[in-house]
DRENTORKOL-3810 file (N, C-alpha, C; in nm, 4 decimals):
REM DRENTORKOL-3810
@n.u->8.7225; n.v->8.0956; n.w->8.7493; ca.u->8.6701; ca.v->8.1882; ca.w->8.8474; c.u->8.7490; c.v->8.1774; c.w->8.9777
@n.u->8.8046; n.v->8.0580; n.w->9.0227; ca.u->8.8593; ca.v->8.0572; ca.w->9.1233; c.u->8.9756; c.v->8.1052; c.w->9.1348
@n.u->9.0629; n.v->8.1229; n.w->9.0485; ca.u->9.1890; ca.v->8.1825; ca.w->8.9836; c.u->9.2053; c.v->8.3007; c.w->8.9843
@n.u->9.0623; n.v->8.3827; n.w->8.9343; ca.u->9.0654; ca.v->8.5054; ca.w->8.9319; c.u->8.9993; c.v->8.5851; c.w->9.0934
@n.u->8.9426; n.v->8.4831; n.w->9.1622; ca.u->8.9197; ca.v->8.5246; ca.w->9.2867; c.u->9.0148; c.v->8.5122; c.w->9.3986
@n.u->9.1162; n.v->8.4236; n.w->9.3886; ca.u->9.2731; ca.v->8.3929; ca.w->9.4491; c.u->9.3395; c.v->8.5384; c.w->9.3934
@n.u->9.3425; n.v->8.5831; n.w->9.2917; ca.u->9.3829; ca.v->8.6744; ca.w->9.2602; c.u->9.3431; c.v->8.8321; c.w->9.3508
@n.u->9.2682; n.v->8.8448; n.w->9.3103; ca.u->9.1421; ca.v->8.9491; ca.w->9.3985; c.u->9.1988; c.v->8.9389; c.w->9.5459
@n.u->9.1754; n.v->8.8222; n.w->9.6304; ca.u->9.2250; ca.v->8.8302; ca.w->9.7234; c.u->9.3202; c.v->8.8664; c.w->9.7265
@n.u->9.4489; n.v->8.8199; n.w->9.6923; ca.u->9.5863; ca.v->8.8314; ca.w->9.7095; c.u->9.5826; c.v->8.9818; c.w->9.7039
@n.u->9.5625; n.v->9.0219; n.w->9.6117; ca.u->9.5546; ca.v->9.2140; ca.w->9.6312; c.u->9.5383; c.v->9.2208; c.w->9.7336
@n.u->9.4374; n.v->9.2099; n.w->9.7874; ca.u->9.3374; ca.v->9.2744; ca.w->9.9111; c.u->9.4426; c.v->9.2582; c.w->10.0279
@n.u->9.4965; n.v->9.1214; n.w->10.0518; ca.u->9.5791; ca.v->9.0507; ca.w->10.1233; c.u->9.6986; c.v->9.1718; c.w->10.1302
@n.u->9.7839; n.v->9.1826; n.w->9.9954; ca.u->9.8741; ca.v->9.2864; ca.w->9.9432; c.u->9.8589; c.v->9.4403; c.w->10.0389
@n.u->9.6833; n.v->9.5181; n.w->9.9904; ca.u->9.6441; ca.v->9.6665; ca.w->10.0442; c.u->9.7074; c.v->9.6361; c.w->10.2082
@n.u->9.6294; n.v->9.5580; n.w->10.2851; ca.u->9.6191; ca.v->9.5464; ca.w->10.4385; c.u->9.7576; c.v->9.5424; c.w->10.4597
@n.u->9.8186; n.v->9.4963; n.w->10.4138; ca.u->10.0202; ca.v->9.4430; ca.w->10.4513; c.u->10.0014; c.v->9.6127; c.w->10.4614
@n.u->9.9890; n.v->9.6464; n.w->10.3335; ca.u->10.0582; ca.v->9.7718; ca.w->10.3248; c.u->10.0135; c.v->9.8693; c.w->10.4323
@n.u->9.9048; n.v->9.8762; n.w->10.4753; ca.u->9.8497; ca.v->9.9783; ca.w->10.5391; c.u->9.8308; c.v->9.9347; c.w->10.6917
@n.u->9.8795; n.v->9.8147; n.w->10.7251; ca.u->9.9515; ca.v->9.8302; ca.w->10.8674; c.u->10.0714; c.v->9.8521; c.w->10.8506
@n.u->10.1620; n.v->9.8817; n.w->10.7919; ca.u->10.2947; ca.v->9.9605; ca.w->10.7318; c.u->10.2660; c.v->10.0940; c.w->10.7584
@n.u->10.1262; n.v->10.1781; n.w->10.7375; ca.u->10.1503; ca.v->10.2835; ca.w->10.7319; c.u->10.1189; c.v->10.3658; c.w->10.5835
@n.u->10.1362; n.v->10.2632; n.w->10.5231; ca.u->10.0754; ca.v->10.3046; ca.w->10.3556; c.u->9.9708; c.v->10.2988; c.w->10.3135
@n.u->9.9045; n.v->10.3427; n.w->10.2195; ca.u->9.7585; ca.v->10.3439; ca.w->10.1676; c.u->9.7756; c.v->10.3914; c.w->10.0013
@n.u->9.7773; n.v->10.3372; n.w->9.8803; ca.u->9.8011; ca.v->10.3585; ca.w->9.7848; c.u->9.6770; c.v->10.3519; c.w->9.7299
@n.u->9.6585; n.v->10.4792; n.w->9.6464; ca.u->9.5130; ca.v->10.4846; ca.w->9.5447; c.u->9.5390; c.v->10.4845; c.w->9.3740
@n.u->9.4863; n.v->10.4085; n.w->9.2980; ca.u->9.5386; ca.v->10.4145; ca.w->9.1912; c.u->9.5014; c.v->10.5312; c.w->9.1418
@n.u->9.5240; n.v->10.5386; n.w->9.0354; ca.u->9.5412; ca.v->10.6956; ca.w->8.9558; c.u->9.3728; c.v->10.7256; c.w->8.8843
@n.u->9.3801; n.v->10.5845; n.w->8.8581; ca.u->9.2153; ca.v->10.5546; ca.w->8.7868; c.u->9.1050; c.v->10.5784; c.w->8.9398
@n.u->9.1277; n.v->10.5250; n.w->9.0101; ca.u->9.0151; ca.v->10.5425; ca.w->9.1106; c.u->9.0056; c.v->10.6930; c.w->9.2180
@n.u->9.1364; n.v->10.8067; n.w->9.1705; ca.u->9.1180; ca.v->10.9141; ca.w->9.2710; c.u->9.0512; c.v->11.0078; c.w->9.2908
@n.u->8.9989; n.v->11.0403; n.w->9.1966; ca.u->8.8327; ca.v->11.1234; ca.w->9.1589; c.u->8.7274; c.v->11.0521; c.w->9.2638
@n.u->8.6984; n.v->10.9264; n.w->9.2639; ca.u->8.6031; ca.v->10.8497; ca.w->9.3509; c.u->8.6389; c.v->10.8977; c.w->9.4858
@n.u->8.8016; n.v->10.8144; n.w->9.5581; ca.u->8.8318; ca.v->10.8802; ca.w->9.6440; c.u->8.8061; c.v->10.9962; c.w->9.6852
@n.u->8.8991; n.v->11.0690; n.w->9.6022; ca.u->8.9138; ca.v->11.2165; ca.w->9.6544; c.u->8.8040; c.v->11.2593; c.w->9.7259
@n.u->8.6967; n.v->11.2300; n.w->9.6122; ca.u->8.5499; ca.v->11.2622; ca.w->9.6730; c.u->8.5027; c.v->11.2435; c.w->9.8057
@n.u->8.4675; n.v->11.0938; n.w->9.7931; ca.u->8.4716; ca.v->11.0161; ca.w->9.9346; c.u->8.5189; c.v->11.0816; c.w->10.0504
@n.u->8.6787; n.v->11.1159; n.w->10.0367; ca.u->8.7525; ca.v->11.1565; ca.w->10.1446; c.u->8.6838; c.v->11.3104; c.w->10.1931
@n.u->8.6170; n.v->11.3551; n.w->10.0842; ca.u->8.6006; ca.v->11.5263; ca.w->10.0958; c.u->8.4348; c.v->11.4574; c.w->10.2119
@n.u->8.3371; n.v->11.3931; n.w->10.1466; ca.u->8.2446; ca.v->11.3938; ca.w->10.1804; c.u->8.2672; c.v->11.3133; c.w->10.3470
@n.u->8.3422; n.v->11.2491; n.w->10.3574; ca.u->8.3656; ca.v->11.1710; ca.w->10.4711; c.u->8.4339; c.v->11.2782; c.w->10.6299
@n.u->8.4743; n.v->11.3824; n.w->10.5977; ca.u->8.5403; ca.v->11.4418; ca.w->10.7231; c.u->8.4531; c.v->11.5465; c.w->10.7158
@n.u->8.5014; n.v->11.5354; n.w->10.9088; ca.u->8.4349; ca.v->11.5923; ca.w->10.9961; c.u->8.4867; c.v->11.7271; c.w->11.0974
@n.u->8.6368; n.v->11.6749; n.w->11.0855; ca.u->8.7039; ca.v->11.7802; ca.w->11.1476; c.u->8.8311; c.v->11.8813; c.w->11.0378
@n.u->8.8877; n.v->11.7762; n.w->11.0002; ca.u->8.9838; ca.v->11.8381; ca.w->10.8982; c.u->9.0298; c.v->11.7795; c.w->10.7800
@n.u->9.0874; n.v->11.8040; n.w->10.6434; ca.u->9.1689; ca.v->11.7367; ca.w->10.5419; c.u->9.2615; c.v->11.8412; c.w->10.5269
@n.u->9.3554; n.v->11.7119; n.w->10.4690; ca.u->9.5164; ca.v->11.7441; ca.w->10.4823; c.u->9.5706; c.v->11.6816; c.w->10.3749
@n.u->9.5364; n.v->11.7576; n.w->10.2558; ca.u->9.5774; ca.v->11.7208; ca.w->10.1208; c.u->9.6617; c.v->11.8058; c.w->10.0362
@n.u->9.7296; n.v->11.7072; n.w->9.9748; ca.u->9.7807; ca.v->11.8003; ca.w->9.8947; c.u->9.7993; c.v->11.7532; c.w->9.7087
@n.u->9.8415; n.v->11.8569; n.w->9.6152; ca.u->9.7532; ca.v->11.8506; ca.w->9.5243; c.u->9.8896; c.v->11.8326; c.w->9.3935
@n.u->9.9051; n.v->11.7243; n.w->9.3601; ca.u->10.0108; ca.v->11.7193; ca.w->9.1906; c.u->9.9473; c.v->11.6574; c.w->9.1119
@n.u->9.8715; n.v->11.7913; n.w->9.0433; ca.u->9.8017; ca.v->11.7592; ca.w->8.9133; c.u->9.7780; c.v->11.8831; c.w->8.8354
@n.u->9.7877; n.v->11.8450; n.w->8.7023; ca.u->9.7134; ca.v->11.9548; ca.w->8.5958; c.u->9.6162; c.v->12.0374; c.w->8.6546
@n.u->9.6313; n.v->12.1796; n.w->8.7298; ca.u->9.6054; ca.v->12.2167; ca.w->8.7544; c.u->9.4490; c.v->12.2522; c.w->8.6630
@n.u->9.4041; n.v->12.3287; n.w->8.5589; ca.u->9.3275; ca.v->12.3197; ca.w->8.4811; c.u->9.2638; c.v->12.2025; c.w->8.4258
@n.u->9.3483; n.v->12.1093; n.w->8.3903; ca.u->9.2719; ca.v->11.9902; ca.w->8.3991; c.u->9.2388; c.v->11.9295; c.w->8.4908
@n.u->9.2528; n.v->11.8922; n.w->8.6361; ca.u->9.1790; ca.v->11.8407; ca.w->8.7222; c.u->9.0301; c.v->11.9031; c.w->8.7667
@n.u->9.0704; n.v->12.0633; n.w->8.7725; ca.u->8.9692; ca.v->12.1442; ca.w->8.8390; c.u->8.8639; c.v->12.1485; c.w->8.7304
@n.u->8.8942; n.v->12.1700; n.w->8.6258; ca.u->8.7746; ca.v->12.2092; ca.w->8.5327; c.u->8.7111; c.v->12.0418; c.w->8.4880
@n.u->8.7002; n.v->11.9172; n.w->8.5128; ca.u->8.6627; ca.v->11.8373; ca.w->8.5182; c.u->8.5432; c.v->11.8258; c.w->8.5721
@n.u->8.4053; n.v->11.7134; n.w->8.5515; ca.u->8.3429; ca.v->11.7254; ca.w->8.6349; c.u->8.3434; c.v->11.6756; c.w->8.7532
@n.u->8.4510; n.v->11.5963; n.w->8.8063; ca.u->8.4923; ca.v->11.5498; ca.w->8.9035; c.u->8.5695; c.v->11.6393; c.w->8.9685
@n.u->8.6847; n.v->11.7367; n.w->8.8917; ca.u->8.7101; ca.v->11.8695; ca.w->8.9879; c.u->8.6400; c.v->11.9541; c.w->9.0266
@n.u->8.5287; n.v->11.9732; n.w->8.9529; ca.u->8.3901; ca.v->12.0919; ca.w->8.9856; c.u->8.3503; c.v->12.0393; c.w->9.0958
@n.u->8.2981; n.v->11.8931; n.w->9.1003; ca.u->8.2060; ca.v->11.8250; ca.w->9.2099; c.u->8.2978; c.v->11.8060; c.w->9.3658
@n.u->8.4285; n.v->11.8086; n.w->9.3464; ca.u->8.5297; ca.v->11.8344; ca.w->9.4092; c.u->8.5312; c.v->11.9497; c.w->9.4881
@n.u->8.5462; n.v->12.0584; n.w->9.4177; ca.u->8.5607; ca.v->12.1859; ca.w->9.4324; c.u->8.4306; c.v->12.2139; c.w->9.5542
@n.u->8.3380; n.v->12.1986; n.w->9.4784; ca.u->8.1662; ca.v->12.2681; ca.w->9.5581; c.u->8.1777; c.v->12.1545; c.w->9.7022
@n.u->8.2850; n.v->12.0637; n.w->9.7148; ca.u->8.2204; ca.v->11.9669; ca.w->9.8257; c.u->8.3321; c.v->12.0195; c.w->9.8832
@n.u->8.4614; n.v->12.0756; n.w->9.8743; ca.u->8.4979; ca.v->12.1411; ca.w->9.9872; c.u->8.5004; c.v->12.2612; c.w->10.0311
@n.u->8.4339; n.v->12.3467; n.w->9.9108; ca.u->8.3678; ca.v->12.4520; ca.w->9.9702; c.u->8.2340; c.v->12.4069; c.w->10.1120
@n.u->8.1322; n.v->12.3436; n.w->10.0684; ca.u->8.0581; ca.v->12.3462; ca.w->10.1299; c.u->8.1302; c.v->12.2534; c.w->10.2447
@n.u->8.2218; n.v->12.1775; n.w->10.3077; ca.u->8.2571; ca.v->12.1556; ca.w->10.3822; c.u->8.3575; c.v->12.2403; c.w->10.4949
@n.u->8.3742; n.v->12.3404; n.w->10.3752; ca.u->8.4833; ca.v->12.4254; ca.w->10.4729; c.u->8.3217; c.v->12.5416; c.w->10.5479
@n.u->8.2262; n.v->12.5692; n.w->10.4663; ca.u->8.1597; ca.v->12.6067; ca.w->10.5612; c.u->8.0898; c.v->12.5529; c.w->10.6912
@n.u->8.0689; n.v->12.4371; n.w->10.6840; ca.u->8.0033; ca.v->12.3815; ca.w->10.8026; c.u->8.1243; c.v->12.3015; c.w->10.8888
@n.u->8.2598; n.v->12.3804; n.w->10.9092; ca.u->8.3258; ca.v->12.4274; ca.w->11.0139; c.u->8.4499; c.v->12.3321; c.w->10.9672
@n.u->8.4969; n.v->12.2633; n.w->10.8615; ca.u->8.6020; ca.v->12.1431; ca.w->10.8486; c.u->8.7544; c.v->12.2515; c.w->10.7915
@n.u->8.8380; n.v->12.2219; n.w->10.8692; ca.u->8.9745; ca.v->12.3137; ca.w->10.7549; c.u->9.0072; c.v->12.2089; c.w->10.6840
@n.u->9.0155; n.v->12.3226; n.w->10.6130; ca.u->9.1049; ca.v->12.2012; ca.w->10.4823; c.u->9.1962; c.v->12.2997; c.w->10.4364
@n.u->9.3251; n.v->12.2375; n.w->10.4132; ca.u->9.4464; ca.v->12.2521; ca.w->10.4237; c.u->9.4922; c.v->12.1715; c.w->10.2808
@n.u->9.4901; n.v->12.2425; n.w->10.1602; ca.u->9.5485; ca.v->12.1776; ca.w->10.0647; c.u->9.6778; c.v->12.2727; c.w->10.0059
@n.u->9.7879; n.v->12.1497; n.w->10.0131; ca.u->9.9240; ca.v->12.2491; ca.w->9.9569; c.u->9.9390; c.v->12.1825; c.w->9.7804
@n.u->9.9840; n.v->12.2815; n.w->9.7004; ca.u->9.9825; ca.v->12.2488; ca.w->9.5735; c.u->10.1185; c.v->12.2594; c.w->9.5108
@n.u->10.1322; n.v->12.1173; n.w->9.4733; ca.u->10.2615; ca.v->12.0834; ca.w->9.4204; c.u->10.2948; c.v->12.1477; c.w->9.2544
@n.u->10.3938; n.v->12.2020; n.w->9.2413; ca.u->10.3963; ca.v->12.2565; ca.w->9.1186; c.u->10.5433; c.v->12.1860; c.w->9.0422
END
């Protein structure tokens, strides 16, 4: 257990390096959670942009739940600004 919690840390240790650098890396497995998060979390604007299976991300239920949370965020006054990588 202690091995695998030295471990754990060291990541964590790893994220922070990176993101007083300026970086912030999300794995591929956790960006649905994110994405979300990020949609439900702003207040003024998002500034995303989008390289993925177009049909497959959106028609997901994580692209649906996606979808309706920045609709309803772009109504209660947030821009969102997503450019789509093709």
């Amino acid at each position: 257990m202690n091995y695998m919690l030295k471990q754990r840390l060291r990541g964590l240790e790893e994220q922070f390096d990176k993101m007083a650098q300026g970086r912030f890396l999300v794995d591929q497995s956790e960006m649905p959670e994110f994405a979300l998060e990020m949609i439900r979390s702003a207040k003024k604007r998002v500034l995303a942009t989008s390289y993925v299976q177009v049909l497959e991300w959106w028609a997901t239920p994580w692209g649906k739940q996606y979808e309706q949370l920045n609709e309803r965020k772009a109504k209660d006054g947030v821009t969102i600004t997503r450019i789509f990588i093709f």
